[in-house]
C-alpha positions as CSV (number, residue, x, y, z in Angstrom):
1,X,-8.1,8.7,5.1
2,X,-5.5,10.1,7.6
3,X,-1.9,9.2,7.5
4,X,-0.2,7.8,10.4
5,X,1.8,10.3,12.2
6,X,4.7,8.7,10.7
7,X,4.0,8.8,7.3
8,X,6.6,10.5,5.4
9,X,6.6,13.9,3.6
10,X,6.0,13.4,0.2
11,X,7.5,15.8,-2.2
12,X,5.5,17.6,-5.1
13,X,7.7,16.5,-7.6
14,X,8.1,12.7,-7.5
15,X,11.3,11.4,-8.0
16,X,11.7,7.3,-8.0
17,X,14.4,5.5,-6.5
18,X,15.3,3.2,-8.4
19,X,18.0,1.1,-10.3
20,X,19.5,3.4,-13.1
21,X,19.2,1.1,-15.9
22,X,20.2,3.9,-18.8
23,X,24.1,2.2,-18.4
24,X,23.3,-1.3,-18.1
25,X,25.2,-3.6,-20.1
26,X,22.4,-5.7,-22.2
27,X,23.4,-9.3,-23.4
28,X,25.4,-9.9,-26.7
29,X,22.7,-9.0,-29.5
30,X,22.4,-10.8,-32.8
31,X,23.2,-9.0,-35.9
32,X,20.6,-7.1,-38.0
33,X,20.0,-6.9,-41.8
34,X,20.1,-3.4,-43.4
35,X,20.7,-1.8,-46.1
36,X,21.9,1.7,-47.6
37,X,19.6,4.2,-49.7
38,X,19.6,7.9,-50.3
39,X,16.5,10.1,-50.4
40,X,16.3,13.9,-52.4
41,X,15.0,16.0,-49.5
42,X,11.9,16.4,-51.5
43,X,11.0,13.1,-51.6
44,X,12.3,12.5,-48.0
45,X,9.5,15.4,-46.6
46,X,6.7,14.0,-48.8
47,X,7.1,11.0,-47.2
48,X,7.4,12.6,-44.1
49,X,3.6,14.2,-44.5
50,X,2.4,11.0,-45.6
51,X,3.3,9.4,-42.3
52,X,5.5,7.0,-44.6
53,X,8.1,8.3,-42.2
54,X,7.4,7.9,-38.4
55,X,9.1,10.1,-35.9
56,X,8.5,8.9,-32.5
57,X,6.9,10.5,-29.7
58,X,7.8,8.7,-27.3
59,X,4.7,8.7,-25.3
60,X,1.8,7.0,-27.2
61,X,-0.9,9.1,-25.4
62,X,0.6,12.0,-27.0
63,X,-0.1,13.4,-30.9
64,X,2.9,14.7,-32.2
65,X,3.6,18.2,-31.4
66,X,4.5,20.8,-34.1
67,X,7.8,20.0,-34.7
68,X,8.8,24.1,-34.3
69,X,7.1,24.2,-30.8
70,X,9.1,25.0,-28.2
71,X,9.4,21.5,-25.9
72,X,9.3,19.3,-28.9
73,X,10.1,16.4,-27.2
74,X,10.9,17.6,-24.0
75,X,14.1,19.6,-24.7
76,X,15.4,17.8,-27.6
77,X,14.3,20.0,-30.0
78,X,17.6,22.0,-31.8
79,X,18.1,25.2,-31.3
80,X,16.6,28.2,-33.7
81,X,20.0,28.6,-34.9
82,X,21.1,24.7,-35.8
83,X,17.7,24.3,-37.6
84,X,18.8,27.8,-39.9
85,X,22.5,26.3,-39.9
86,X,20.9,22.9,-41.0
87,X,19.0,24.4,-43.9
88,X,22.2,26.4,-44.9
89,X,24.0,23.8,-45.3
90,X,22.5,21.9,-47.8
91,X,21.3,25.1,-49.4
92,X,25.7,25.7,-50.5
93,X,25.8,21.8,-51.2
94,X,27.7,21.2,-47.7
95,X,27.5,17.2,-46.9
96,X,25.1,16.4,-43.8
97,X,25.0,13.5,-41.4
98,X,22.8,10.5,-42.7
99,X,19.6,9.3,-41.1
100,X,18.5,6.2,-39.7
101,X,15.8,4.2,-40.2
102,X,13.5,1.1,-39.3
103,X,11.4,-0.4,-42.1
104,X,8.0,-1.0,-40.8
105,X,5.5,-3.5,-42.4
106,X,3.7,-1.6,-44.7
107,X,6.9,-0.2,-46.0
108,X,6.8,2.8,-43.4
109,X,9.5,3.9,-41.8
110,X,10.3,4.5,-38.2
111,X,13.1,6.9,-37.2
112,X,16.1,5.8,-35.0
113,X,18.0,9.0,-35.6
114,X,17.8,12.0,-37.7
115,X,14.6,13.3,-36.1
116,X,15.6,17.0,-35.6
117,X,17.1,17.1,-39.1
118,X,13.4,16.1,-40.7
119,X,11.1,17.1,-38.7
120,X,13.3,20.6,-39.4
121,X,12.8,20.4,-42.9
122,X,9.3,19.5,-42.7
123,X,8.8,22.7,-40.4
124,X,10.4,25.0,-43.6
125,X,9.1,23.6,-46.6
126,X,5.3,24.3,-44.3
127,X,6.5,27.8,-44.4
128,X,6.9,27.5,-40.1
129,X,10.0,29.8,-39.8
130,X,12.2,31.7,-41.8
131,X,16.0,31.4,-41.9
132,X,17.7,34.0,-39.9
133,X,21.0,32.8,-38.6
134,X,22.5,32.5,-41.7
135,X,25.0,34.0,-44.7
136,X,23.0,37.6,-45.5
137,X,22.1,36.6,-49.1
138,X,20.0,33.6,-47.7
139,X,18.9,35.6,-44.1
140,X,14.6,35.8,-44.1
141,X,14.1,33.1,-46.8
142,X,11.2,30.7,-46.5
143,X,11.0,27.7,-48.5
144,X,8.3,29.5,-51.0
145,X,10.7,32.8,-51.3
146,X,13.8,31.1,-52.2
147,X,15.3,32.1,-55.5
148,X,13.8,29.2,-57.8
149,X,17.4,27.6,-58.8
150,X,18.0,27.5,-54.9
151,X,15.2,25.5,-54.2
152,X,15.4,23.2,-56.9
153,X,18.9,22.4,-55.7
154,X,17.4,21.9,-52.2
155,X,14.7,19.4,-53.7
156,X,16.9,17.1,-55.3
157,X,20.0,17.3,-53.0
158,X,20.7,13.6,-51.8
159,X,20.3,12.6,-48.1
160,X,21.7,9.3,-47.0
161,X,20.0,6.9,-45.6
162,X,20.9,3.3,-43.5
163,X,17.2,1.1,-43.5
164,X,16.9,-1.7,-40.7
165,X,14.8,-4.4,-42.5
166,X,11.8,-5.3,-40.6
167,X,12.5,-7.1,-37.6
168,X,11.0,-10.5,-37.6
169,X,11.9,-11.6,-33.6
170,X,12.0,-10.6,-29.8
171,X,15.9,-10.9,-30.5
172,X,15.7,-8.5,-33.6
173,X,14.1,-6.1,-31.4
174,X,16.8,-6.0,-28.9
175,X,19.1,-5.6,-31.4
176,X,17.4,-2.4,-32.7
177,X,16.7,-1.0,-29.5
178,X,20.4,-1.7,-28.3
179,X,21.1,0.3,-32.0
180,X,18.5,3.2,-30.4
181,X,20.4,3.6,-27.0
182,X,23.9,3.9,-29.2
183,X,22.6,6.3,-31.5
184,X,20.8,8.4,-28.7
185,X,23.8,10.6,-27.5
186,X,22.7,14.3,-28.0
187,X,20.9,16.7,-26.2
188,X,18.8,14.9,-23.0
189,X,19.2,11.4,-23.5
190,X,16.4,9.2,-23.7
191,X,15.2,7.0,-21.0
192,X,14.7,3.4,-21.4
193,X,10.7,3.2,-21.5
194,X,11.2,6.3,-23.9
195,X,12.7,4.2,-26.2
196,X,10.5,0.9,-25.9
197,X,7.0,2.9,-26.2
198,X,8.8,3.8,-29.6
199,X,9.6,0.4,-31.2
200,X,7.5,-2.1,-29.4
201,X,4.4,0.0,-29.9
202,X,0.6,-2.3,-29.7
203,X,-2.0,-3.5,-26.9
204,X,-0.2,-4.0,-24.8
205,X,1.6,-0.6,-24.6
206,X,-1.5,0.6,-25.1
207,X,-2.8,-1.2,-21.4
208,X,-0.3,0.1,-19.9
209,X,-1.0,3.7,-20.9
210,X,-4.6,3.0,-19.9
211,X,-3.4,2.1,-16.6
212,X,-1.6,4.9,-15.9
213,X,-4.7,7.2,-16.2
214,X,-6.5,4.9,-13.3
215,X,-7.3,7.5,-10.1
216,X,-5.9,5.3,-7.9
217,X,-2.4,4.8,-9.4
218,X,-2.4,8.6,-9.6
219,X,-2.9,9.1,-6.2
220,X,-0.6,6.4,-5.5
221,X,2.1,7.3,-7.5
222,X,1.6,10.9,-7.9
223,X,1.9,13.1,-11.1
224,X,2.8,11.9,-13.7
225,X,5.9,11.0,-14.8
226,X,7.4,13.8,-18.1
227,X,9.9,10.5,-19.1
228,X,7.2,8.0,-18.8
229,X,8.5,6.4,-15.6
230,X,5.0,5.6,-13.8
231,X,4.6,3.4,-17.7
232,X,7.6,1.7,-17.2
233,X,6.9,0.8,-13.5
234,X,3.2,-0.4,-14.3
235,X,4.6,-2.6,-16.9
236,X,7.6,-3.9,-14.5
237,X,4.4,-5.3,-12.3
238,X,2.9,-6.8,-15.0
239,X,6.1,-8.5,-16.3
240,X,7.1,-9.6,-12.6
241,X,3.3,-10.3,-12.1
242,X,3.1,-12.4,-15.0
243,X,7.0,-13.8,-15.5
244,X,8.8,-13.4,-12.4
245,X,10.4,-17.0,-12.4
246,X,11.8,-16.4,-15.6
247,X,13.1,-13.3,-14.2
248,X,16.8,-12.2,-15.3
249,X,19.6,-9.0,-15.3
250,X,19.4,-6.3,-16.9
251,X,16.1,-5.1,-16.1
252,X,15.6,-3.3,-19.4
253,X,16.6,-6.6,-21.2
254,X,13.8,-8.4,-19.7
255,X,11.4,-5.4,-20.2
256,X,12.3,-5.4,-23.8
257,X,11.7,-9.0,-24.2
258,X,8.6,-9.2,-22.4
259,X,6.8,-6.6,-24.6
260,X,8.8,-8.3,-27.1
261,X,6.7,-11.6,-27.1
262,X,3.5,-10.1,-25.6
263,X,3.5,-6.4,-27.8
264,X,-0.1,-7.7,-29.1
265,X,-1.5,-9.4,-26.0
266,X,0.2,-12.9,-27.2
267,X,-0.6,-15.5,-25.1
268,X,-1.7,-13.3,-22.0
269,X,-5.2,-12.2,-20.8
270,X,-4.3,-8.8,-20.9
271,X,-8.0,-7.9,-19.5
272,X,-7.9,-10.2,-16.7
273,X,-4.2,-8.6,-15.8
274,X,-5.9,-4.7,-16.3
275,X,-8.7,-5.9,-13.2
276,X,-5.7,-6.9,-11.2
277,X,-3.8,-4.2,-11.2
278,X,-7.0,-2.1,-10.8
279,X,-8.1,-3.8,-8.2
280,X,-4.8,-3.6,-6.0
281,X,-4.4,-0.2,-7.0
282,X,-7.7,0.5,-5.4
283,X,-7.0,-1.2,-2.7
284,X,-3.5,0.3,-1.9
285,X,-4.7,3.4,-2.2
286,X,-7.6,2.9,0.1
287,X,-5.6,1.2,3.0
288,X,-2.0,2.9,2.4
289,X,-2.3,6.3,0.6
290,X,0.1,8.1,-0.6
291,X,2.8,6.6,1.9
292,X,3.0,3.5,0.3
293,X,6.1,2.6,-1.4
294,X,8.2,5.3,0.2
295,X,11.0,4.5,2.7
296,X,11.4,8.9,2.5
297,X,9.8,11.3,0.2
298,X,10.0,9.3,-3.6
299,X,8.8,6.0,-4.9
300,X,11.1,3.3,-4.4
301,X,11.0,1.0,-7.5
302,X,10.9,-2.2,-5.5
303,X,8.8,-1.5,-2.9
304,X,6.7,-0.4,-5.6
305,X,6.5,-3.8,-7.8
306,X,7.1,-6.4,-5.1
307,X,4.0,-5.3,-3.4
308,X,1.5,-5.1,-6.4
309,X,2.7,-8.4,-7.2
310,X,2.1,-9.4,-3.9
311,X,-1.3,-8.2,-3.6
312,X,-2.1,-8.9,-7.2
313,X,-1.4,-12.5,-6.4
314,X,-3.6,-12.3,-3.2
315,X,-6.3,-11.2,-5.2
316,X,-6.1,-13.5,-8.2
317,X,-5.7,-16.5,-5.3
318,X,-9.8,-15.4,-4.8
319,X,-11.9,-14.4,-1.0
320,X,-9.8,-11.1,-0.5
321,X,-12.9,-9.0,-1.1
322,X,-13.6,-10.1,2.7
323,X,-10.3,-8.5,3.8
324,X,-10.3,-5.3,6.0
325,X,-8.1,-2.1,4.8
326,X,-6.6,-1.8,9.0
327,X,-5.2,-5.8,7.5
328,X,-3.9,-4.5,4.0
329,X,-1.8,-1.9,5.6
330,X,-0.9,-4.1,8.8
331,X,1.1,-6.7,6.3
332,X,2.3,-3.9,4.3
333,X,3.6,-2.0,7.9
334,X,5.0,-5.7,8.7
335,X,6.8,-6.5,5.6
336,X,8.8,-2.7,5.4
337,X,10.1,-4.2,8.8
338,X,11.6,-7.1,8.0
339,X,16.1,-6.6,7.0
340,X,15.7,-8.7,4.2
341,X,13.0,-6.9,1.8
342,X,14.5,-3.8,3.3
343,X,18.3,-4.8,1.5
344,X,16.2,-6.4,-1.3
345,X,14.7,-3.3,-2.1
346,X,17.6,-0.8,-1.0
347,X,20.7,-2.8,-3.4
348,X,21.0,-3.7,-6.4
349,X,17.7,-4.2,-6.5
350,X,17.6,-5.3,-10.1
351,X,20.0,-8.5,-9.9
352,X,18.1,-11.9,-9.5
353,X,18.9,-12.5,-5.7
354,X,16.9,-9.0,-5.0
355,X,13.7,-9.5,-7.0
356,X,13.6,-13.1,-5.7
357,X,14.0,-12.3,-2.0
358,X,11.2,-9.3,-2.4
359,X,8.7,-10.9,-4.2
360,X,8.7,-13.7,-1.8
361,X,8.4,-11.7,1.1
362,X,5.5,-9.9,-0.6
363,X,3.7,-13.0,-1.4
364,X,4.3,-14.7,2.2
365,X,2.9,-10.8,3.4
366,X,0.0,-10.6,1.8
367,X,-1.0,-14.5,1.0
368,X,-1.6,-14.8,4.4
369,X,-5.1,-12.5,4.9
């Protein structure tokens, strides 16, 4: 389909315009159990290659790299010369930071923070690397080559360790996730949806993820997001889609929550939401193109969400089959018009007045083909 003349430009590498939600102050959380433990490093990387220890990927589409690869999680992976500093140190019996964990059911273990230090030591008891940046007596030792007394010490050196007990509610969540975003303060922080994918992992994560693969998303959105931003905004329609008049501020609160009590597909027809969003994706796509949602080059946010609610609720309302494309775009031309979804989509776009005034304008857009 051809653009309109006035379509804008839109750059190769999409960047969303949107509410930065990594500083939002969340809601008071309530306290968490835990407890303290230590691990011997042997013990801690058995468990480690058992999967009894999960370090997150952030990205559940995505097996677990090798954790000496360069890009290991996108530019959080140490440095050649912290992972040999690491390894020295408890080889001469220096004390190390503690790691910390989530208890899983099943009695795994997810990891909140510590991920370079284990998935380091898993990498040289494999035999991955040698260590070079170190003292000359240790320099070119693998795990297998160090002098026998050495790596006995290594084995049954002690590793602290603070355990989160299970959580048990969509409150407990939020309390660990809030934990996450504290303890997440090195290297290239992690995003919000980064973190979620991570601890509210199940179907409907899993939809999501499905959803971002459908051709007409893609085209709509462009390519894919490397910090999982095109996920986040998929499941912000469904949340809005689903819960908008239970809508509240922070954004990432509500997120959390909503995968929080729907993680499994609890009490939602995730299948009959999938179709929806399919459907209006389609449809976008066919009677927009890739100008839709962009007031310049980049996705705005809510643009983006207002209008597949809008159209998802057209859809789910029944007859819109019968609806030309020239009609679809016509409402859509209309609605990025009108000052008051242009300020509710332009400021503070996340606070309650916004997302009200936008979705309504969407709705009155759209429900009236």
């Amino acid at each position: 389909m051809t653009q309109p003349a006035s379509a804008p430009v839109i750059a190769d590498d999409t960047i969303v315009e949107d509410v930065d939600e990594v500083d939002a102050v969340a809601p008071s959380a309530v306290a968490v159990s835990y407890f303290g433990t230590e691990f011997d490093v042997h013990g801690l990387v058995r468990r480690y290659n058992d999967g009894a220890i999960i370090v997150p990927s952030f990205d559940p589409s995505l097996d677990l790299p090798d954790p000496n690869a360069q890009g290991f999680q996108r530019g959080r992976v140490w440095r050649r010369a912290q992972m040999d500093r690491f390894i020295e140190s408890l080889l001469l019996g220096f004390p190390v930071p503690g790691i910390f964990l989530v208890e899983q059911p099943g009695k795994k273990y997810l990891v909140l923070d510590g991920q370079q230090r284990l998935t380091t030591l898993a990498g040289f008891y494999a035999g991955k690397f040698k260590i070079e940046n170190v003292d000359d007596e240790l320099k070119g030792l693998t795990y297998n080559t160090l002098p026998d007394d050495v790596r006995r010490t290594l084995d049954d050196t002690f590793i602290q360790a603070i355990i989160i007990r299970v959580p048990q509610s969509v409150a407990d969540y939020e309390s660990v996730y809030q934990i996450f975003e504290r303890l997440n303060s090195g290297g290239t922080n992690l995003q919000p949806h980064e973190i979620r994918v991570a601890l509210y992992g199940g179907k409907l994560v899993e939809t999501v993820r499905s959803l971002n693969n459908n051709e007409h998303w893609r085209l709509l959105y462009g390519k894919r997001s490397d910090r999982l931003k095109d996920q986040e905004l998929i499941l912000r329609v469904v949340a809005l889609y689903l819960e908008s008049s239970n809508y509240y501020s922070p954004l990432k609160t509500f997120l959390n929550d909503f995968l929080g009590k729907h993680r499994q597909g609890d009490y939602i027809d995730l299948a009959a939401v999938e179709n929806l969003f399919e459907q209006s994706a389609r449809i976008l796509a066919e009677a927009i193109g890739r100008r839709a949602f962009r007031l310049r080059t980049q996705v705005n946010a809510a643009i983006l969400d207002s209008v597949f609610v809008g159209v998802m609720e057209r859809i789910a309302a029944g007859s819109s089959s019968t609806v030309p494309a020239r009609a679809w775009a016509m409402a859509y031309d209309t609605l990025l018009k009108q000052e008051s979804f242009l300020d509710a989509v332009t400021q503070a776009t996340a606070n309650e007045d916004s997302v009200e005034t936008r979705l309504a304008a969407a709705r009155a857009a759209f429900g009236k083909l």
